[in-house]
PDB file of N, CA, C and O in Angstrom, chain B, residues numbered from 101:
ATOM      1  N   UNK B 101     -27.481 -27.355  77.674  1.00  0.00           N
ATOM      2  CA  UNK B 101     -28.848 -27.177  78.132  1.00  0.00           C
ATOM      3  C   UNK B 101     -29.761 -28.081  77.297  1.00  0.00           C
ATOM      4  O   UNK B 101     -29.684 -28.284  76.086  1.00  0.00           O
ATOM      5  N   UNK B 102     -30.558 -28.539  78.090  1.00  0.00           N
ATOM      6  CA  UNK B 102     -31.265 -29.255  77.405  1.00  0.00           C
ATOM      7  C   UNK B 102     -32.394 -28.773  76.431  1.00  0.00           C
ATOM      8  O   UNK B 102     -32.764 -27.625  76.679  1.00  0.00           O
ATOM      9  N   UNK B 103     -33.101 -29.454  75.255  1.00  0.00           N
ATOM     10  CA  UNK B 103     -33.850 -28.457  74.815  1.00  0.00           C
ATOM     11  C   UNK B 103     -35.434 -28.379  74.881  1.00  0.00           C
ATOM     12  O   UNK B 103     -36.150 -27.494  74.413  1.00  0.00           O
ATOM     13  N   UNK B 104     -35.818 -29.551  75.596  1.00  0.00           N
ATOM     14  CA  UNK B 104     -37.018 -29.793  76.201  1.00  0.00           C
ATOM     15  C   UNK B 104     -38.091 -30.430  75.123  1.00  0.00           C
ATOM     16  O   UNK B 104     -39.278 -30.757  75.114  1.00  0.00           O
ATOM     17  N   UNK B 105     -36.806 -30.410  74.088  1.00  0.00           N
ATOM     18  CA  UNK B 105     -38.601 -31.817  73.101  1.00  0.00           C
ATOM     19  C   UNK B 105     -38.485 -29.897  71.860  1.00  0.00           C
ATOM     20  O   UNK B 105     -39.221 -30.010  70.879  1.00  0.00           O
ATOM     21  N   UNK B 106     -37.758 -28.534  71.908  1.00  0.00           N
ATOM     22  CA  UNK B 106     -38.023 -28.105  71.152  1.00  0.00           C
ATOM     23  C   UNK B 106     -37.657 -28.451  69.386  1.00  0.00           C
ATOM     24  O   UNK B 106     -38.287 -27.937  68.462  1.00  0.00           O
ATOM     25  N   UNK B 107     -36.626 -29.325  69.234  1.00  0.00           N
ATOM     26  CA  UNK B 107     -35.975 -29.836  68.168  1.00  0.00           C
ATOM     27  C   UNK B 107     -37.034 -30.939  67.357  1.00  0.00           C
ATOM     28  O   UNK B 107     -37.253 -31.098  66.156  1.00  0.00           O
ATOM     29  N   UNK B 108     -37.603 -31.650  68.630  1.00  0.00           N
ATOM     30  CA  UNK B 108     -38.234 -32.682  67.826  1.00  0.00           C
ATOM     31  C   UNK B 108     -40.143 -32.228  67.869  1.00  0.00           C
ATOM     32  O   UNK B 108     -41.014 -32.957  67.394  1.00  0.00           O
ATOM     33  N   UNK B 109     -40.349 -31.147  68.419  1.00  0.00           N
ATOM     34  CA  UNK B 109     -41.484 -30.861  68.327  1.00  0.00           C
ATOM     35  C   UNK B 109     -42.073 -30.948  66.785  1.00  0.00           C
ATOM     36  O   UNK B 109     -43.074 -31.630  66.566  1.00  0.00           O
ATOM     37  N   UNK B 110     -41.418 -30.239  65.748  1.00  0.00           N
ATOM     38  CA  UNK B 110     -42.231 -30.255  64.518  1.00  0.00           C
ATOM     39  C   UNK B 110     -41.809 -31.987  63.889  1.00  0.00           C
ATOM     40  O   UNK B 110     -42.766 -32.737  63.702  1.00  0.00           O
ATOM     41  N   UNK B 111     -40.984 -32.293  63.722  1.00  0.00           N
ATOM     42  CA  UNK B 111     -40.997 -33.666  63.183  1.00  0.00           C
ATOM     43  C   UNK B 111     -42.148 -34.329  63.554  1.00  0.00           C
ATOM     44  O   UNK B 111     -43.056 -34.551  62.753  1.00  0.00           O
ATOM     45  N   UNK B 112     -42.190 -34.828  65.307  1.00  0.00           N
ATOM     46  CA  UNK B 112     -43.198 -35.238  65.849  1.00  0.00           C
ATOM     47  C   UNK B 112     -44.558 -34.976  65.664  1.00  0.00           C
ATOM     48  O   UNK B 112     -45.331 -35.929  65.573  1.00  0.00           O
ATOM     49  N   UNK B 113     -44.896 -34.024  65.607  1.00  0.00           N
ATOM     50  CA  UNK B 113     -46.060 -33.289  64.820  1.00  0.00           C
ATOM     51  C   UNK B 113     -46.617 -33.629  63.387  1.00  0.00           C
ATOM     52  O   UNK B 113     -47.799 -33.829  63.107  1.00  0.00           O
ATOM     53  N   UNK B 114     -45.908 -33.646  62.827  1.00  0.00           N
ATOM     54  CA  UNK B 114     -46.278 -33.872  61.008  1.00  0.00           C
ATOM     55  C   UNK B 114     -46.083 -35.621  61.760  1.00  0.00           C
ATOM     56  O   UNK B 114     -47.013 -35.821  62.541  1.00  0.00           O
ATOM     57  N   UNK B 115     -45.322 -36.569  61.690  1.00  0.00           N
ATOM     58  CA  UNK B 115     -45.204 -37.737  62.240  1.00  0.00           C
ATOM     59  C   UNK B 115     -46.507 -38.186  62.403  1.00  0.00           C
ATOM     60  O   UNK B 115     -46.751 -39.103  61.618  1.00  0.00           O
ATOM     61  N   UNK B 116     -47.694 -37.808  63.321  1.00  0.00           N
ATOM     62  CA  UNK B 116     -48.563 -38.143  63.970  1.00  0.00           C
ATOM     63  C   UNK B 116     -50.027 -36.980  63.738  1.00  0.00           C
ATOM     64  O   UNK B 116     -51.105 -36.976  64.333  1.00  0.00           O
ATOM     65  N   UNK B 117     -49.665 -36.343  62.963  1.00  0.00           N
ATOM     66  CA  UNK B 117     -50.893 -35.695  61.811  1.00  0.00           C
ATOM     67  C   UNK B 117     -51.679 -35.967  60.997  1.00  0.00           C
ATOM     68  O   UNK B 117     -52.639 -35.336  60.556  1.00  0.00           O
ATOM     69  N   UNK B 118     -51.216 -37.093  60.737  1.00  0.00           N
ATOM     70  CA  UNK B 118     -52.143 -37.654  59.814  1.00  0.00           C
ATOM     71  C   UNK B 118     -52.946 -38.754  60.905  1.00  0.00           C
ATOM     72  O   UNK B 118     -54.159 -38.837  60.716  1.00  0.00           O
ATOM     73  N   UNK B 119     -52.559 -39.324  61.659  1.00  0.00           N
ATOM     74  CA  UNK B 119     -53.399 -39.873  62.765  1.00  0.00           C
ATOM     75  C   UNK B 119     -54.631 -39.181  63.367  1.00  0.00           C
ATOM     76  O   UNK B 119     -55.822 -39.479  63.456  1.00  0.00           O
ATOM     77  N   UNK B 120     -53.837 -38.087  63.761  1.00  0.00           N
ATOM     78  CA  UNK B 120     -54.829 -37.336  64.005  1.00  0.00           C
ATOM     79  C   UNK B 120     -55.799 -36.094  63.339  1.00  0.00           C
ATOM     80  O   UNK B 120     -56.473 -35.193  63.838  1.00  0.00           O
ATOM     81  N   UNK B 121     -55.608 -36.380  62.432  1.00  0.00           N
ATOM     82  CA  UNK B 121     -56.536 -35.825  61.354  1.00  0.00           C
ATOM     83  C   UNK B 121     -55.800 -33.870  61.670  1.00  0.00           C
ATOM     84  O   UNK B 121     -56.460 -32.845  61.836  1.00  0.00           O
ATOM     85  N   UNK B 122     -54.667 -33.999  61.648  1.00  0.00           N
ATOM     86  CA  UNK B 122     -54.513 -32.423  61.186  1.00  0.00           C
ATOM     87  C   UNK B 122     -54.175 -31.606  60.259  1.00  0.00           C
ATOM     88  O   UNK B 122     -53.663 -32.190  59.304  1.00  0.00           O
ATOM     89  N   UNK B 123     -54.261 -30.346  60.133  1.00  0.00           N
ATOM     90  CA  UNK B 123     -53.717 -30.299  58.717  1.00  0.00           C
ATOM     91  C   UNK B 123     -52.443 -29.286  59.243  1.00  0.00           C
ATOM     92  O   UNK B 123     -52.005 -28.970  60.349  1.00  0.00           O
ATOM     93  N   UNK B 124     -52.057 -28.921  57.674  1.00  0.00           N
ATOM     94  CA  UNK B 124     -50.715 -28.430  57.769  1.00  0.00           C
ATOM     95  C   UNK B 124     -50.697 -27.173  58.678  1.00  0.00           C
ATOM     96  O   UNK B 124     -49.645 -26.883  59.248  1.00  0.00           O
ATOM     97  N   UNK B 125     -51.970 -26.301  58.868  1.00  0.00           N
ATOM     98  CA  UNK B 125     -52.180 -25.409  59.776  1.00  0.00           C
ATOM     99  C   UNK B 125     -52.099 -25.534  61.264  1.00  0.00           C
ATOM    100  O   UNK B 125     -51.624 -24.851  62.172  1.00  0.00           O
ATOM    101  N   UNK B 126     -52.898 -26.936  61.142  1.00  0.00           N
ATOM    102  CA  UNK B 126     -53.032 -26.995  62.521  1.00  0.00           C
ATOM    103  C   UNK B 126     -51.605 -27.540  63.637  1.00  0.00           C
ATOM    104  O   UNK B 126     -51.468 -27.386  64.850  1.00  0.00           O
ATOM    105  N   UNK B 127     -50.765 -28.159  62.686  1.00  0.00           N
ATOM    106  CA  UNK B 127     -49.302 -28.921  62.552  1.00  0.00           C
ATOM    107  C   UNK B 127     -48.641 -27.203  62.834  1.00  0.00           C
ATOM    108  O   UNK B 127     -47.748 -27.299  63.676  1.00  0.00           O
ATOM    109  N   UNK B 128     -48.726 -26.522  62.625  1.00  0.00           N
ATOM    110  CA  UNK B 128     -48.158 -25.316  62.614  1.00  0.00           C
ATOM    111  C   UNK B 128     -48.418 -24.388  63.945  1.00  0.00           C
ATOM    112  O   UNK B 128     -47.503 -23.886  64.597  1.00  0.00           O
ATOM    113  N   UNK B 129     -49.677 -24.256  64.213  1.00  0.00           N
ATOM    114  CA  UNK B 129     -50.569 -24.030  65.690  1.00  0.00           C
ATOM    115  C   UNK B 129     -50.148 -25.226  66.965  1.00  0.00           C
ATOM    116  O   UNK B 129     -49.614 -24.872  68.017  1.00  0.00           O
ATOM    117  N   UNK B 130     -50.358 -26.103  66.775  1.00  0.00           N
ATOM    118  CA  UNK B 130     -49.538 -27.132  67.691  1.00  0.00           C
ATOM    119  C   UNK B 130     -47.990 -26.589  68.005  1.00  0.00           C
ATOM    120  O   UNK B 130     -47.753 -25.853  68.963  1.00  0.00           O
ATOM    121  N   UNK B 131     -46.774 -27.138  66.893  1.00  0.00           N
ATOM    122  CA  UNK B 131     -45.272 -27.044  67.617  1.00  0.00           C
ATOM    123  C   UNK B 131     -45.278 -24.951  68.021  1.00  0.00           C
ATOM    124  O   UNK B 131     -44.485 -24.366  68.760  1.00  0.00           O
ATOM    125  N   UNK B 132     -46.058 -24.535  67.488  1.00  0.00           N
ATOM    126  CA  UNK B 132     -46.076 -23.042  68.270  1.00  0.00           C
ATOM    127  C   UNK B 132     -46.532 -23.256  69.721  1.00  0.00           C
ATOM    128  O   UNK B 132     -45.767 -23.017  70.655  1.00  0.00           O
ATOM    129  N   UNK B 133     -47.357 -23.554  69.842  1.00  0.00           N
ATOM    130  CA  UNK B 133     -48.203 -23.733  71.238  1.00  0.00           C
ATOM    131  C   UNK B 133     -46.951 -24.677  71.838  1.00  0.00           C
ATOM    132  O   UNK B 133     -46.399 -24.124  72.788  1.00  0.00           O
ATOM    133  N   UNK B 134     -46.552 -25.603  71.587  1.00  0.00           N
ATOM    134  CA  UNK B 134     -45.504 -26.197  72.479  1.00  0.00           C
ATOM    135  C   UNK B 134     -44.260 -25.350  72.647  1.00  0.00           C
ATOM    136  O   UNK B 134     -43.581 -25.387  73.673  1.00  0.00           O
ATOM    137  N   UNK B 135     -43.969 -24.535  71.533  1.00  0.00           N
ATOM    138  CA  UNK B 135     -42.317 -23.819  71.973  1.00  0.00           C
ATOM    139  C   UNK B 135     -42.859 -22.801  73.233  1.00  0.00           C
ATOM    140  O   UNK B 135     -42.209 -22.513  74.237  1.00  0.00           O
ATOM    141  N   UNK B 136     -44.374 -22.294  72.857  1.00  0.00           N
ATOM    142  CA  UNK B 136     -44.368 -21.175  73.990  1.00  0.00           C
ATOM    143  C   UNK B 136     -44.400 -21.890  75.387  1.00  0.00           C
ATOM    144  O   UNK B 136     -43.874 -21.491  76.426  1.00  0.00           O
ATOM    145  N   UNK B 137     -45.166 -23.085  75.178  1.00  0.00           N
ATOM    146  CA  UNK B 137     -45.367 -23.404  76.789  1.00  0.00           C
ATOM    147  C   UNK B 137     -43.601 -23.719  77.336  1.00  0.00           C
ATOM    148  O   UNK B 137     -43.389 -23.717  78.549  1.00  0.00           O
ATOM    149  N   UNK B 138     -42.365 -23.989  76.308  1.00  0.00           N
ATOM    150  CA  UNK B 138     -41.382 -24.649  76.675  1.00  0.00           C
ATOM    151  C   UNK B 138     -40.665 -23.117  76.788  1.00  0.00           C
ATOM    152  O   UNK B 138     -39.439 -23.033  76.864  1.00  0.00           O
ATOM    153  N   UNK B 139     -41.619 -21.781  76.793  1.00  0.00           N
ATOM    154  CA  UNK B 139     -40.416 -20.680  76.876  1.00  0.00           C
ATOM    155  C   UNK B 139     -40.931 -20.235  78.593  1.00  0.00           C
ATOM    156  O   UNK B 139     -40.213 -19.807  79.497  1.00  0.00           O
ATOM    157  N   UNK B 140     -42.557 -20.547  78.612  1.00  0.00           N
ATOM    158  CA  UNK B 140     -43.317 -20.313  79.747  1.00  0.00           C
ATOM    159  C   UNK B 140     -42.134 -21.010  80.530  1.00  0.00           C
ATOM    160  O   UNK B 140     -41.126 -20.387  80.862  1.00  0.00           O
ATOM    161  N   UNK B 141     -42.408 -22.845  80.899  1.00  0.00           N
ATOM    162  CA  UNK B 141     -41.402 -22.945  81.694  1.00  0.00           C
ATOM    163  C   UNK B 141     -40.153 -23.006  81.645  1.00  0.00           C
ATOM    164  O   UNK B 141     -39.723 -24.043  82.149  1.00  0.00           O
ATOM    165  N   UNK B 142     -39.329 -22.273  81.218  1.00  0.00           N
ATOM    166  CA  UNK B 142     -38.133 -22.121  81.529  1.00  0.00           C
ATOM    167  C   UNK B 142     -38.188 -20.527  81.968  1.00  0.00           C
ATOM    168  O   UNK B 142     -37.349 -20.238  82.821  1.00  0.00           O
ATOM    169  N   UNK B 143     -38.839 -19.701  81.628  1.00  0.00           N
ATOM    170  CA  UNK B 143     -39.029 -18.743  81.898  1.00  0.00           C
ATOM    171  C   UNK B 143     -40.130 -18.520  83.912  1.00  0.00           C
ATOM    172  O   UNK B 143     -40.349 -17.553  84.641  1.00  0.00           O
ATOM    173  N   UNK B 144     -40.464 -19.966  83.980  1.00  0.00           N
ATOM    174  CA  UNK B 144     -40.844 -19.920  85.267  1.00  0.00           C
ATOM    175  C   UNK B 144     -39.661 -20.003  86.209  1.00  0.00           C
ATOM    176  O   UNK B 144     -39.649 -19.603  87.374  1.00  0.00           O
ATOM    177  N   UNK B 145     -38.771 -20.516  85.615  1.00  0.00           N
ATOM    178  CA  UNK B 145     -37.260 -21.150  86.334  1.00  0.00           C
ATOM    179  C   UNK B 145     -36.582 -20.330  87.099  1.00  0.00           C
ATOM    180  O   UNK B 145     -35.933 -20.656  88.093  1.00  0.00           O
ATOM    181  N   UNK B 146     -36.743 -19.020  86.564  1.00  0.00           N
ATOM    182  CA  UNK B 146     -36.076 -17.829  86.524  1.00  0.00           C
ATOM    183  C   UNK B 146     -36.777 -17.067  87.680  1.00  0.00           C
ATOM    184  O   UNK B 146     -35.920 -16.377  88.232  1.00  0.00           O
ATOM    185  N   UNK B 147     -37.910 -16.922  88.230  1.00  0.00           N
ATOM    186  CA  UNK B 147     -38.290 -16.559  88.922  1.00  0.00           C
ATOM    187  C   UNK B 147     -38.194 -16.683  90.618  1.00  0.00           C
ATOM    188  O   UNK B 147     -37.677 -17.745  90.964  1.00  0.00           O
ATOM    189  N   UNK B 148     -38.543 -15.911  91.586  1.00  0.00           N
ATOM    190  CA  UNK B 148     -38.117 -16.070  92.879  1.00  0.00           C
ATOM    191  C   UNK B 148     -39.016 -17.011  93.594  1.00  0.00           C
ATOM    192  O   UNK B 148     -38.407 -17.447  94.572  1.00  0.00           O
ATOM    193  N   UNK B 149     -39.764 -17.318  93.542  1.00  0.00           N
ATOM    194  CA  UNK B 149     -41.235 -17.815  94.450  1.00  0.00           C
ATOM    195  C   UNK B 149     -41.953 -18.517  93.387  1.00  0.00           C
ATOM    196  O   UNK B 149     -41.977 -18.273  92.180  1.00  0.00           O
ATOM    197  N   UNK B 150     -42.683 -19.668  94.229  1.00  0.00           N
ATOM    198  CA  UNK B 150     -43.377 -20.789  93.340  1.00  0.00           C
ATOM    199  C   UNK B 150     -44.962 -19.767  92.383  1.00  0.00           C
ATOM    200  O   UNK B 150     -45.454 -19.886  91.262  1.00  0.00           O
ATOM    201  N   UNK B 151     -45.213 -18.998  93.373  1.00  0.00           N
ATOM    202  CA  UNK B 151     -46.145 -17.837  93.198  1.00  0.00           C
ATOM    203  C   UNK B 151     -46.038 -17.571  91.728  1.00  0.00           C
ATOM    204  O   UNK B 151     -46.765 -17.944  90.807  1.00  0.00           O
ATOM    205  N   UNK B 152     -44.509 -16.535  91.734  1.00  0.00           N
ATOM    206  CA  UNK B 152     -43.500 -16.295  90.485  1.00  0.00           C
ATOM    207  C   UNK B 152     -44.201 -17.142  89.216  1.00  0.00           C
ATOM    208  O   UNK B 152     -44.928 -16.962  88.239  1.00  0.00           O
ATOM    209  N   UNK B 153     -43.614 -17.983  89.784  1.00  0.00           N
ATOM    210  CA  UNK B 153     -43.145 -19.169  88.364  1.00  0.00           C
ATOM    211  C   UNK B 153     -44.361 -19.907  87.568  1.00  0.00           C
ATOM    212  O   UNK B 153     -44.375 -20.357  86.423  1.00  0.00           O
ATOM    213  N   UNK B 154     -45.890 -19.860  89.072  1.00  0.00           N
ATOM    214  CA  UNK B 154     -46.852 -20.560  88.579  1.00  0.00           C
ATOM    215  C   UNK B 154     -47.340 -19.263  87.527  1.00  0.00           C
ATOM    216  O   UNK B 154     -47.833 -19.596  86.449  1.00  0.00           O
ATOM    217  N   UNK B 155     -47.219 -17.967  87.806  1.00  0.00           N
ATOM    218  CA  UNK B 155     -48.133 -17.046  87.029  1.00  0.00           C
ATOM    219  C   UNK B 155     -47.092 -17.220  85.646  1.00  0.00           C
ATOM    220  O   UNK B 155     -47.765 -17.508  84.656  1.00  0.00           O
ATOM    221  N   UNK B 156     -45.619 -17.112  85.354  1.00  0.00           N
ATOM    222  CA  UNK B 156     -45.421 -17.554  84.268  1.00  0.00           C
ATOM    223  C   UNK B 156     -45.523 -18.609  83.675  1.00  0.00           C
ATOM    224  O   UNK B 156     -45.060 -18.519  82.538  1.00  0.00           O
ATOM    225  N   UNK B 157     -46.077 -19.972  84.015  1.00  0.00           N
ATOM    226  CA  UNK B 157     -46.099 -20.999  83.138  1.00  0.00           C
ATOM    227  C   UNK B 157     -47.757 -20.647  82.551  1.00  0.00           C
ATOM    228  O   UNK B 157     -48.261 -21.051  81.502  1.00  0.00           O
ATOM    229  N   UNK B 158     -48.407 -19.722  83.660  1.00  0.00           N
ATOM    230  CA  UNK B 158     -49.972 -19.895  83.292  1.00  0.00           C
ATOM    231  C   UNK B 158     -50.127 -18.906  82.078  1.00  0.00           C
ATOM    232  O   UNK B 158     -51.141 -19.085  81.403  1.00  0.00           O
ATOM    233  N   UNK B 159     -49.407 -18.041  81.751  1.00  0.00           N
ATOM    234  CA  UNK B 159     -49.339 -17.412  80.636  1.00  0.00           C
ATOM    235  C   UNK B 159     -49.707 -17.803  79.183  1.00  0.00           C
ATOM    236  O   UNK B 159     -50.261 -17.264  78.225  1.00  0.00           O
ATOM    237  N   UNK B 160     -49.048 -19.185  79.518  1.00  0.00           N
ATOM    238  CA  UNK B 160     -49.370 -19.694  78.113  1.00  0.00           C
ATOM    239  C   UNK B 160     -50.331 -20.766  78.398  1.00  0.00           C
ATOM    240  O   UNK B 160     -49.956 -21.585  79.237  1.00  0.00           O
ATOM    241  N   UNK B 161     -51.722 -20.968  77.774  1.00  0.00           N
ATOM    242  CA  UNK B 161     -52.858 -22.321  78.238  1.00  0.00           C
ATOM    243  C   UNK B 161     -52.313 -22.872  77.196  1.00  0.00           C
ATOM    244  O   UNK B 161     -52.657 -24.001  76.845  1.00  0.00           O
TER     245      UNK B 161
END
């Protein structure tokens, strides 16, 4: 299975933090916010109807 960018989320993050002016908190708030949206959709996958799947990806903004 693939893992959707969850492995390289924090590397990538600190990587490009200092570009963007973040700090170690915010580096921390980011790869969180990405694992949930990557549990949202896979967790849309699972569902019966596009209906389904849109209310679980919308779970996570």
């Amino acid at each position: 299975m693939f893992d959707r960018g969850d492995a390289a989320a924090r590397p990538a993050a600190e990587l490009m933090a200092g570009v963007l002016g973040w700090s170690p908190e915010r580096v921390d708030r980011e790869v969180e916010h990405y694992h949930a949206r990557v549990r949202a959709e896979r967790a849309s996958q699972e569902q019966e109807d596009d209906a389904a799947a849109d209310a679980e990806r919308l779970k996570v903004n």
